[in-house]
VMD Tcl script that draws the C-alpha trace (Angstrom):
set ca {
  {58.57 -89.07 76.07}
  {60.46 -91.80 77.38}
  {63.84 -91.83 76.94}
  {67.04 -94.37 77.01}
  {70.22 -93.61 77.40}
  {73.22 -96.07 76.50}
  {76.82 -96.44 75.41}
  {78.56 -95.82 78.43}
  {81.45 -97.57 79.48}
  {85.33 -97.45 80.83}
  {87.70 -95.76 78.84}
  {91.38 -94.95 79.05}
  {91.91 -91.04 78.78}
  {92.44 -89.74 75.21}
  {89.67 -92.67 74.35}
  {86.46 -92.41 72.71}
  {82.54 -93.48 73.42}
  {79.48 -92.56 71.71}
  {76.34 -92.26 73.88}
  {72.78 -92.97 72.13}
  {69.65 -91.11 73.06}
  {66.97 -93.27 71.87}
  {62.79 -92.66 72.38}
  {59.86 -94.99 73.04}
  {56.47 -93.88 71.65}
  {57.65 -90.98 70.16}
  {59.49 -89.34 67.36}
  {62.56 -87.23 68.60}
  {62.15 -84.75 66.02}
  {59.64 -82.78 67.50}
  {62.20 -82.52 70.66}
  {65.32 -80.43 71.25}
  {67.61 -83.06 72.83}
  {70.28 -82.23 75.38}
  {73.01 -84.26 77.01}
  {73.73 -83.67 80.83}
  {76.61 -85.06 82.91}
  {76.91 -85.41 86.96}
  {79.77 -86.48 88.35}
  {79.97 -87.64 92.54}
  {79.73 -84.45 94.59}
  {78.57 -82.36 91.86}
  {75.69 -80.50 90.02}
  {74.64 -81.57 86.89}
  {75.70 -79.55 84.16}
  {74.31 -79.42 80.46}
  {77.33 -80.21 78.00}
  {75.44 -80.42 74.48}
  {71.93 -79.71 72.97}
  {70.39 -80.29 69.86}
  {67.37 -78.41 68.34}
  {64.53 -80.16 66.11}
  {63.67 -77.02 64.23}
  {67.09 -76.03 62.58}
  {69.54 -78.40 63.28}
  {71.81 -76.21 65.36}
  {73.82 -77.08 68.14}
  {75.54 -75.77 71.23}
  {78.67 -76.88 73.78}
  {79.82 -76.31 77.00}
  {83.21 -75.16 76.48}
  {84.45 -77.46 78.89}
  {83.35 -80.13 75.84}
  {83.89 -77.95 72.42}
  {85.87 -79.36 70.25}
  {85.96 -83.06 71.71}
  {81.79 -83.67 71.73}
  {79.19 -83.85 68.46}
  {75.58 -84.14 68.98}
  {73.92 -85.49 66.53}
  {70.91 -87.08 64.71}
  {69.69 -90.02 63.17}
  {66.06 -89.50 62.43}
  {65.71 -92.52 60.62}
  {66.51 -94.49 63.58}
  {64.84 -91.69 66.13}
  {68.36 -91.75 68.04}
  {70.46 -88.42 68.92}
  {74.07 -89.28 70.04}
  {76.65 -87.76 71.46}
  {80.26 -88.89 70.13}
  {82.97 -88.27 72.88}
  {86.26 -88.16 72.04}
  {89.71 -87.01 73.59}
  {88.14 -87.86 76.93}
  {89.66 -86.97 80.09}
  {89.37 -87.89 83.29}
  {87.67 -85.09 84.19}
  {84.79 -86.44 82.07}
  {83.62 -89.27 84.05}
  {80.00 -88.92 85.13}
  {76.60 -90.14 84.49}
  {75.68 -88.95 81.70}
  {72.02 -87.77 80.92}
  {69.34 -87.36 77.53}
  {66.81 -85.09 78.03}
  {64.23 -83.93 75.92}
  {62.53 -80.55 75.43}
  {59.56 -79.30 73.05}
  {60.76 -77.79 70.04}
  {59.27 -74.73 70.83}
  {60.51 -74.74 74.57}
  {63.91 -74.06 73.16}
  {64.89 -71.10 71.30}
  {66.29 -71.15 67.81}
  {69.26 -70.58 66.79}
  {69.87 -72.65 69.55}
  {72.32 -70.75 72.62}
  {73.65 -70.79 75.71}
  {70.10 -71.63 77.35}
  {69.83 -74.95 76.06}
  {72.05 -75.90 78.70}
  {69.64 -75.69 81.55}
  {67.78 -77.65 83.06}
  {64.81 -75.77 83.02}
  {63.10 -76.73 79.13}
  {63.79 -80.25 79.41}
  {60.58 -82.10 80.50}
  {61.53 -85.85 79.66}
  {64.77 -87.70 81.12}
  {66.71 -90.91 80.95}
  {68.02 -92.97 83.66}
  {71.55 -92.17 82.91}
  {74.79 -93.85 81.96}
  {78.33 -94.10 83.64}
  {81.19 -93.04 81.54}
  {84.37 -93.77 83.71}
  {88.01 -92.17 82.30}
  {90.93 -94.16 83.44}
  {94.10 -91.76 83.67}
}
mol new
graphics top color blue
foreach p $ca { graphics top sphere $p radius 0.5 }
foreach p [lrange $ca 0 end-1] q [lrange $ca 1 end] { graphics top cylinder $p $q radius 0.2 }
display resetview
């Protein structure tokens, strides 16, 4: 699966962005999706996943209540609506995709690693001004 990431951008904090996930070649809804940030100096951390089979959902708690991941299978885009950003959130941020059956449903904790995802996009910078 190849994937594309966009939507990225500067953004005062308290702003807003929404990121787009979108596939070539391939339908997205046989693929749990996860978003990934990595900011300079840091590890990349998981901060949202989808799952294909049941439409749950999971957040880092660093991003509950400010983050959605969602769908739009008509389009074959997930995206990931960021609001009440701070600067803390400025990284690249990453789509991933994983085989439906790679993830475990009702989707947990574990969706945040690395480790089911085998399909990545190139990334996109979201900077938050203070």
């Amino acid at each position: 699966v190849q994937l594309q990431a966009s939507g990225g951008g500067l953004v005062q904090s308290g702003g807003s962005l929404r990121l787009s996930c979108a596939a070539s070649g391939y339908t997205l809804d046989y693929y749990a999706i996860g978003w990934f940030r990595q900011a300079p100096g840091k590890e990349r951390e998981g901060v949202a996943c989808s799952s294909s089979v049941d439409g749950s959902t999971y957040y880092a708690n660093s991003v509950k209540g400010r983050f959605a991941i969602s769908r739009d299978s008509s389009k074959d885009v997930v995206y990931l609506q960021m609001n009440g950003l701070k600067p803390d959130d400025s990284a690249v941020y990453y789509c991933a995709a994983a085989p439906w059956s790679a993830v475990r449903v009702p989707i947990n904790q574990a969706c945040l690693s690395e480790s089911p995802y085998e399909s990545w996009g190139q990334g996109t910078q979201v900077t938050v001004s203070s």
